[in-house]
MMTF fields as JSON, N, C-alpha, C and O atoms, coordinates in Angstrom:
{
  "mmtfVersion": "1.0.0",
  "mmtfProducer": "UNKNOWN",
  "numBonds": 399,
  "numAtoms": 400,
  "numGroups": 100,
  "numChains": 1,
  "numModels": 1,
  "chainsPerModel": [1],
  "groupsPerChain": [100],
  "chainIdList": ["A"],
  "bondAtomList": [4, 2, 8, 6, 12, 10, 16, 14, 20, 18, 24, 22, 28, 26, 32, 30, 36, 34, 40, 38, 44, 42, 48, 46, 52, 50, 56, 54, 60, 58, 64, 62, 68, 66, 72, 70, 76, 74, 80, 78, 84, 82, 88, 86, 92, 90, 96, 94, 100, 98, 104, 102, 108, 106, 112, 110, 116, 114, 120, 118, 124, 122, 128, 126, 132, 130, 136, 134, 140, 138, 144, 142, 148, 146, 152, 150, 156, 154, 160, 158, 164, 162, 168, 166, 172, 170, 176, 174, 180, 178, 184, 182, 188, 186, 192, 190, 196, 194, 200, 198, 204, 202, 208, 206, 212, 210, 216, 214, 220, 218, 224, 222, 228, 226, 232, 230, 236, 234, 240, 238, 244, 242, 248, 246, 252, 250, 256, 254, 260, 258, 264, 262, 268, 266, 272, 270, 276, 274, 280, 278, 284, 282, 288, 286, 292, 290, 296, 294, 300, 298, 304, 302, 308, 306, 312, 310, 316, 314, 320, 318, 324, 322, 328, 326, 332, 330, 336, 334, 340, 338, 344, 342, 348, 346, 352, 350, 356, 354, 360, 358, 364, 362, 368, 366, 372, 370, 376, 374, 380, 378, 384, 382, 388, 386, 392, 390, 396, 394],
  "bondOrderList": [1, 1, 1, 1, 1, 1, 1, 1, 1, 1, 1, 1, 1, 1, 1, 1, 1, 1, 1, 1, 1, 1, 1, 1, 1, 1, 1, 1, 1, 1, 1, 1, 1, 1, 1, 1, 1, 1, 1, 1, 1, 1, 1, 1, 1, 1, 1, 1, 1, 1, 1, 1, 1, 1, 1, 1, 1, 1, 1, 1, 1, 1, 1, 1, 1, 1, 1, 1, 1, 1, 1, 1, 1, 1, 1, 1, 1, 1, 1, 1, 1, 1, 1, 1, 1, 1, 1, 1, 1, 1, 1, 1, 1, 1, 1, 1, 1, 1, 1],
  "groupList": [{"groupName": "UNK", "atomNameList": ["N", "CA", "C", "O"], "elementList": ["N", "C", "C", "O"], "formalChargeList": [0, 0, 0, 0], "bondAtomList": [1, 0, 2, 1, 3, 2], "bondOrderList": [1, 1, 2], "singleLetterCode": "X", "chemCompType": "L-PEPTIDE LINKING"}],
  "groupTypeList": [0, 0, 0, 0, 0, 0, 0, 0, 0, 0, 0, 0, 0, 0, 0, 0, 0, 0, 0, 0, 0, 0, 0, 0, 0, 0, 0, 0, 0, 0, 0, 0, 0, 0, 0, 0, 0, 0, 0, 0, 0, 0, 0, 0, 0, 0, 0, 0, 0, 0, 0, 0, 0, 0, 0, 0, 0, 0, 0, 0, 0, 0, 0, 0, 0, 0, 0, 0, 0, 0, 0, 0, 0, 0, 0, 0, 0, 0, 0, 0, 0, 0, 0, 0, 0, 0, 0, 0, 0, 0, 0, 0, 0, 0, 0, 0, 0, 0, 0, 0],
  "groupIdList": [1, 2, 3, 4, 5, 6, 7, 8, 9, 10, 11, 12, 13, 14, 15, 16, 17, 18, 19, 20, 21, 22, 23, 24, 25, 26, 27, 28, 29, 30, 31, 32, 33, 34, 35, 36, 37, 38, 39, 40, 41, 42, 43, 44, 45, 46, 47, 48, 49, 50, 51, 52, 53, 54, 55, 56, 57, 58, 59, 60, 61, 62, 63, 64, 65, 66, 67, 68, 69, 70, 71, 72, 73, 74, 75, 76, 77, 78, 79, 80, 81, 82, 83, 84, 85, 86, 87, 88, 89, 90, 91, 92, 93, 94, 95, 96, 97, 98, 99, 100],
  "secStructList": [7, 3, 3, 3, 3, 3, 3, 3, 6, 6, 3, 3, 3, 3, 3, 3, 3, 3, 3, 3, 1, 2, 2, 2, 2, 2, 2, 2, 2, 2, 2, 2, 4, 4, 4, 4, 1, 7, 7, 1, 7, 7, 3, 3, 3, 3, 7, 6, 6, 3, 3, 3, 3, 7, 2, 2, 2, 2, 2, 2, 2, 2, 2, 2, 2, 2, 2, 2, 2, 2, 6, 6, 7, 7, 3, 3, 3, 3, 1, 7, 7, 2, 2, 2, 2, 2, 2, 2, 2, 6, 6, 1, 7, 6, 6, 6, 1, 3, 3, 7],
  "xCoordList": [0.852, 0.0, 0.894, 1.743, 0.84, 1.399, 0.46, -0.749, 1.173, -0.087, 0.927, 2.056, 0.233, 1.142, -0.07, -1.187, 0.742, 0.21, 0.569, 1.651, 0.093, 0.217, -0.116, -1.169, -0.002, -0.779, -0.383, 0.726, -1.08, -1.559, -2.548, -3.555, -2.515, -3.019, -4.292, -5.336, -4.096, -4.819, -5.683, -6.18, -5.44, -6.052, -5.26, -4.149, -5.296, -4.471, -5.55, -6.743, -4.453, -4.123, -3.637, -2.543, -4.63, -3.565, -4.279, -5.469, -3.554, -3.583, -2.976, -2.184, -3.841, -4.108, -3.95, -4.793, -2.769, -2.224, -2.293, -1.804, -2.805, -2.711, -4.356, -5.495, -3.963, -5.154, -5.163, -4.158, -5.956, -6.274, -6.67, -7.707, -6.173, -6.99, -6.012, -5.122, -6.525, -6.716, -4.729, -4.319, -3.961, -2.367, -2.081, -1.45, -2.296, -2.21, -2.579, -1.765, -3.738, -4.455, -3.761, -3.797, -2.956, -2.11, -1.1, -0.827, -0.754, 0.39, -0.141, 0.187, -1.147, -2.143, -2.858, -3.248, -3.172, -3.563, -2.646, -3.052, -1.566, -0.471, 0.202, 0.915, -0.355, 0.199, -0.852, -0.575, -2.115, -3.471, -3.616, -4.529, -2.988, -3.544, -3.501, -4.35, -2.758, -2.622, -3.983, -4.456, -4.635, -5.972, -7.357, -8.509, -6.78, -7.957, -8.621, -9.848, -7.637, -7.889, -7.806, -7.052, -8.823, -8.285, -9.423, -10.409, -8.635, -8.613, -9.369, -9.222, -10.493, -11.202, -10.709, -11.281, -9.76, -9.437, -9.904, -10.063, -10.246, -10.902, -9.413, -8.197, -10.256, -9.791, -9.807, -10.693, -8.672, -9.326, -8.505, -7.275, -9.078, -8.613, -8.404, -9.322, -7.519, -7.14, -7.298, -6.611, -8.367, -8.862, -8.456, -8.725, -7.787, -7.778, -6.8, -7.108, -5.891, -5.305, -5.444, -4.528, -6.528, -7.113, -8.257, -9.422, -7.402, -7.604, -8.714, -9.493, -8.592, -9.482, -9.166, -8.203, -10.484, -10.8, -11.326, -12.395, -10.803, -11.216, -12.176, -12.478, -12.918, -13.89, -12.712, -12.714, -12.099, -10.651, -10.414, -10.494, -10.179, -9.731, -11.066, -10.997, -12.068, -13.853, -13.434, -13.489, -13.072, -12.801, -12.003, -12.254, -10.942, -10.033, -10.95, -11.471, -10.995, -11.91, -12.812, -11.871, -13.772, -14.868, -14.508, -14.912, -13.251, -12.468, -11.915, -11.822, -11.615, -10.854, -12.44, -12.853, -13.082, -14.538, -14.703, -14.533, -15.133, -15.414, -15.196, -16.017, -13.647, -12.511, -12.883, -13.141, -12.851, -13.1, -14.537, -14.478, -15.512, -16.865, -16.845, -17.415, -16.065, -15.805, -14.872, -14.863, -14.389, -13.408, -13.628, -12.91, -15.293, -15.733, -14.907, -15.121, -14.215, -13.925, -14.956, -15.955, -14.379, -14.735, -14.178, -12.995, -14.726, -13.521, -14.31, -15.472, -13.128, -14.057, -12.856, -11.681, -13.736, -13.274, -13.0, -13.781, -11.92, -11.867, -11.636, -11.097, -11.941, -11.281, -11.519, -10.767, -12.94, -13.221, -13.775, -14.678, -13.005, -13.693, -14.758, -15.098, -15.456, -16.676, -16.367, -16.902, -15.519, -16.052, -15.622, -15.989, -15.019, -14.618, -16.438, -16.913, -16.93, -18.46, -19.276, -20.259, -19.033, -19.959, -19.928, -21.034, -18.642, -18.742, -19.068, -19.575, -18.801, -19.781, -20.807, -21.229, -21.527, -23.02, -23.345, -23.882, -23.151, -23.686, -23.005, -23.036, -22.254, -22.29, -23.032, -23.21, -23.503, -24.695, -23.992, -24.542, -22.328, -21.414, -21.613, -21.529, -21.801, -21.536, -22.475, -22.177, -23.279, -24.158, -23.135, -23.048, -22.594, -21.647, -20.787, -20.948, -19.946, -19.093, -19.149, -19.894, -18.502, -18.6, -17.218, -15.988, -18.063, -17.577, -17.281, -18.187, -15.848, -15.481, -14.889, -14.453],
  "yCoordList": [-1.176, 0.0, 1.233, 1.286, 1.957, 3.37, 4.344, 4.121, 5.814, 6.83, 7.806, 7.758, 9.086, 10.282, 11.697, 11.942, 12.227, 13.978, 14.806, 14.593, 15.665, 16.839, 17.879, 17.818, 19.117, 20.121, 21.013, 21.205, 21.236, 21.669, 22.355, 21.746, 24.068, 24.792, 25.125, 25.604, 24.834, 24.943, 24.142, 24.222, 23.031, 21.543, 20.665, 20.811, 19.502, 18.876, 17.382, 17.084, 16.836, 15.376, 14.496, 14.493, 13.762, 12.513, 11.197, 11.041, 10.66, 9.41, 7.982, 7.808, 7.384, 5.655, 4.722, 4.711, 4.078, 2.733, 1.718, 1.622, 0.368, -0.592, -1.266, -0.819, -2.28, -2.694, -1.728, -1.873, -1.113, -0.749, -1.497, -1.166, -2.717, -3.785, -3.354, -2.504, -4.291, -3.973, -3.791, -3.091, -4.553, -4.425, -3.156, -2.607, -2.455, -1.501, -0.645, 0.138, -0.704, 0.89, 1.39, 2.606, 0.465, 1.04, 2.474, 3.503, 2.024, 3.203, 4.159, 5.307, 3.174, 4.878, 5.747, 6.828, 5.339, 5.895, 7.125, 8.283, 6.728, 7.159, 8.577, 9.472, 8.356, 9.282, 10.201, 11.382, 9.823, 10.706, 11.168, 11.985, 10.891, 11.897, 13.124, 13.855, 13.567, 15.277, 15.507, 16.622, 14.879, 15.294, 15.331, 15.642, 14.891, 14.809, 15.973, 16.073, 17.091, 18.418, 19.2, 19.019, 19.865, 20.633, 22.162, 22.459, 22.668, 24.02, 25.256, 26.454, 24.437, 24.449, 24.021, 22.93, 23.966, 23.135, 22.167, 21.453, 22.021, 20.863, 19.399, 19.471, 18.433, 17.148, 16.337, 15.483, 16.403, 15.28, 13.776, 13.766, 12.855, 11.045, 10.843, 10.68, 10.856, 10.125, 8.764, 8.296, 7.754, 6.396, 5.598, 4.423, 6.445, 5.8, 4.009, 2.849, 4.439, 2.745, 2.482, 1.792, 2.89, 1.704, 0.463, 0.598, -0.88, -1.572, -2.388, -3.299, -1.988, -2.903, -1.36, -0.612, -1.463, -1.438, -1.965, -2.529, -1.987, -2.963, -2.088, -1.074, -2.563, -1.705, -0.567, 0.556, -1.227, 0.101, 1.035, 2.198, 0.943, 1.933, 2.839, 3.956, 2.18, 3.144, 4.442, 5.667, 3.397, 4.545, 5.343, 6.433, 5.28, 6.143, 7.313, 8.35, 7.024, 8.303, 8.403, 9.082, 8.426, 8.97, 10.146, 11.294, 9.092, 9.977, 11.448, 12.471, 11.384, 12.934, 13.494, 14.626, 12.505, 13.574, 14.599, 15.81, 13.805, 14.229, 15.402, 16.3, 15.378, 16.459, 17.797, 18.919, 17.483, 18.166, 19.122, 20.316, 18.655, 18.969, 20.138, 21.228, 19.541, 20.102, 21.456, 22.445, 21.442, 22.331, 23.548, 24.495, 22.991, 23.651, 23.46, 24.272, 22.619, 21.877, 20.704, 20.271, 20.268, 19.234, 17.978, 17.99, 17.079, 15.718, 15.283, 14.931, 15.472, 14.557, 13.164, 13.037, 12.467, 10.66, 11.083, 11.884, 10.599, 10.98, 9.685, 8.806, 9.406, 8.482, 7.305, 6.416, 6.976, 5.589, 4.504, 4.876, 2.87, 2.175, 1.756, 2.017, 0.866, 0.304, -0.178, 0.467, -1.306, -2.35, -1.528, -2.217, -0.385, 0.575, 1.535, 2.031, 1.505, 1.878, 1.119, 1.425, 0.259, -1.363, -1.236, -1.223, -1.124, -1.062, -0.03, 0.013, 1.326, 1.903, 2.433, 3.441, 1.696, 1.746, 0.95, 1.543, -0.529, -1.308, -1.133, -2.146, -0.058, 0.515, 1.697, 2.325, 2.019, 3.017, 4.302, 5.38, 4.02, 5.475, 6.454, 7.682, 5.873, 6.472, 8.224, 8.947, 8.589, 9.547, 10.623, 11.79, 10.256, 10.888, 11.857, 13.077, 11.28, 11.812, 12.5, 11.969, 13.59, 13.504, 13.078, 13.09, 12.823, 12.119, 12.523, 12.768, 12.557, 13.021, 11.452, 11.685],
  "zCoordList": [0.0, 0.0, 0.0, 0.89, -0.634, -0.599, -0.374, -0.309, -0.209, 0.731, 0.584, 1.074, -0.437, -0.31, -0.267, -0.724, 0.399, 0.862, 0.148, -0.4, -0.064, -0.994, -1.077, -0.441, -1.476, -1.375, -2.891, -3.389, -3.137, -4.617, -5.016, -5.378, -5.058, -5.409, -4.435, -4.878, -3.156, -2.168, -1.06, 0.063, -2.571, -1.94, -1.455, -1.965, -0.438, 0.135, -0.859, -0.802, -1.612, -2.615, -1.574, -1.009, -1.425, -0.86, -1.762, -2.035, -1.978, -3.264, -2.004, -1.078, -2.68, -1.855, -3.454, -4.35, -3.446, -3.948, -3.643, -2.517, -4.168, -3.653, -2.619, -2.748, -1.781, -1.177, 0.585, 1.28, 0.953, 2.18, 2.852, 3.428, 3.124, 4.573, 5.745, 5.789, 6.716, 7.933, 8.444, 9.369, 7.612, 7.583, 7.26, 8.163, 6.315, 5.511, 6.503, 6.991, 6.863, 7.332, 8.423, 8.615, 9.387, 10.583, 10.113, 10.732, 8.856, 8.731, 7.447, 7.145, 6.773, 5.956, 6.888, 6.448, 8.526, 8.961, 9.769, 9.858, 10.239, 10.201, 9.402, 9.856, 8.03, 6.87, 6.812, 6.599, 6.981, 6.839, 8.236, 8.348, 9.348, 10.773, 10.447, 10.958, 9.743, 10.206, 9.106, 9.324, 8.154, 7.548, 8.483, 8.18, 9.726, 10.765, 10.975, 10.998, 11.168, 12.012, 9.862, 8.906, 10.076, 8.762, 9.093, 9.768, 8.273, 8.283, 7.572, 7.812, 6.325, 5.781, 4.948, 4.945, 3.813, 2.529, 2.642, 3.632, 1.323, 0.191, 0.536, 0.715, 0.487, 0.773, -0.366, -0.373, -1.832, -2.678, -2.526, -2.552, -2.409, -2.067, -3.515, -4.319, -3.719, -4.923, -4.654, -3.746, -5.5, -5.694, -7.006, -7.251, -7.751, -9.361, -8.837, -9.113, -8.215, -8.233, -6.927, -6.479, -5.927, -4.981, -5.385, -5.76, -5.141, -5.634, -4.351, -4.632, -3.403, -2.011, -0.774, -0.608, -0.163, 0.809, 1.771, 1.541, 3.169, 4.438, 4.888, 4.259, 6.438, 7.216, 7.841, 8.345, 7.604, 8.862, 7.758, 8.156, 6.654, 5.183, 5.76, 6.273, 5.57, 5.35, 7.009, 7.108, 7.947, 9.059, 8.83, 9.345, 8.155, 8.345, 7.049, 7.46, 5.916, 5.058, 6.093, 6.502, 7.037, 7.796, 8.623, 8.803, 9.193, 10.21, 9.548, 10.227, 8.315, 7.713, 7.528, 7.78, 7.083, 6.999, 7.933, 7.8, 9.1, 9.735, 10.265, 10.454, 10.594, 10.5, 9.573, 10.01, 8.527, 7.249, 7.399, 7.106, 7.76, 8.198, 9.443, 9.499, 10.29, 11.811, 11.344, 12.077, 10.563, 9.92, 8.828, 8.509, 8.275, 7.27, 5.726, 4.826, 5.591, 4.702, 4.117, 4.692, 2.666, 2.301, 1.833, 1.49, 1.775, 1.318, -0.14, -0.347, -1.062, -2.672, -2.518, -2.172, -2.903, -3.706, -5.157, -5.67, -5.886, -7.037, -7.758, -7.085, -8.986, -9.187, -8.925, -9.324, -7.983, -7.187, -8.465, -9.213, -8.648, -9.596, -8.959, -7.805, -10.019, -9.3, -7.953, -7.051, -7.558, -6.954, -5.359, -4.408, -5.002, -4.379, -4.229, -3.207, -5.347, -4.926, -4.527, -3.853, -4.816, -4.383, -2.841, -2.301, -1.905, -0.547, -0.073, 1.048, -0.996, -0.294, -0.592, -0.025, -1.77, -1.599, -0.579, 0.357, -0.418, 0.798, 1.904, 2.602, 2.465, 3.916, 4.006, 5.049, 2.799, 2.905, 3.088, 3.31, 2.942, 2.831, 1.612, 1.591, 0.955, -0.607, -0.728, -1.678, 0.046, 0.247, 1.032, 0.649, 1.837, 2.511, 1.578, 1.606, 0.824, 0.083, -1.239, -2.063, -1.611, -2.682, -4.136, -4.159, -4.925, -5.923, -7.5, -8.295, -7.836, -8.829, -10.068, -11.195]
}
């Protein structure tokens, strides 16, 4: 799994490689703490080559939400393939976010 931060033209990019299960998410979560607290900037998740998400991946995007919300910011998914919508249509997340 790889996990990079960024900031670019005002927005903070962070891009997710690879599978997010429950191994993975200890230290993507790790790389994404400081997206917890935000400041109002826009949040975009780069999804184009996440290939799996676990229930712990789904917490950790909730968790920047949340943040993001509390902050007057927003978080976009960019990039998500189907089977990455599939879980979260049936966690009933997919309403939450928005989607590019």
């Amino acid at each position: 799994m790889k996990t990079t931060v960024e900031e670019l033209e005002g927005k903070v990019i962070a891009t997710l490689e690879g599978e997010l299960d429950t191994a993975a998410a200890i230290e993507v979560e790790k790389t994404l703490q400081p997206l917890y607290q935000n400041d109002g900037r826009e949040i975009v998740i780069e999804c184009e080559k996440l290939d799996y998400i676990a229930s712990s991946g789904l917490r950790i995007l909730l968790s920047i939400l949340k943040g993001a919300k509390a902050g007057g910011g927003k978080v976009i998914l960019r990039h998500v393939n189907d089977d990455i919508k599939n879980v979260l249509q049936l966690t009933g997340l997919i309403s939450l976010f928005e989607m590019e």
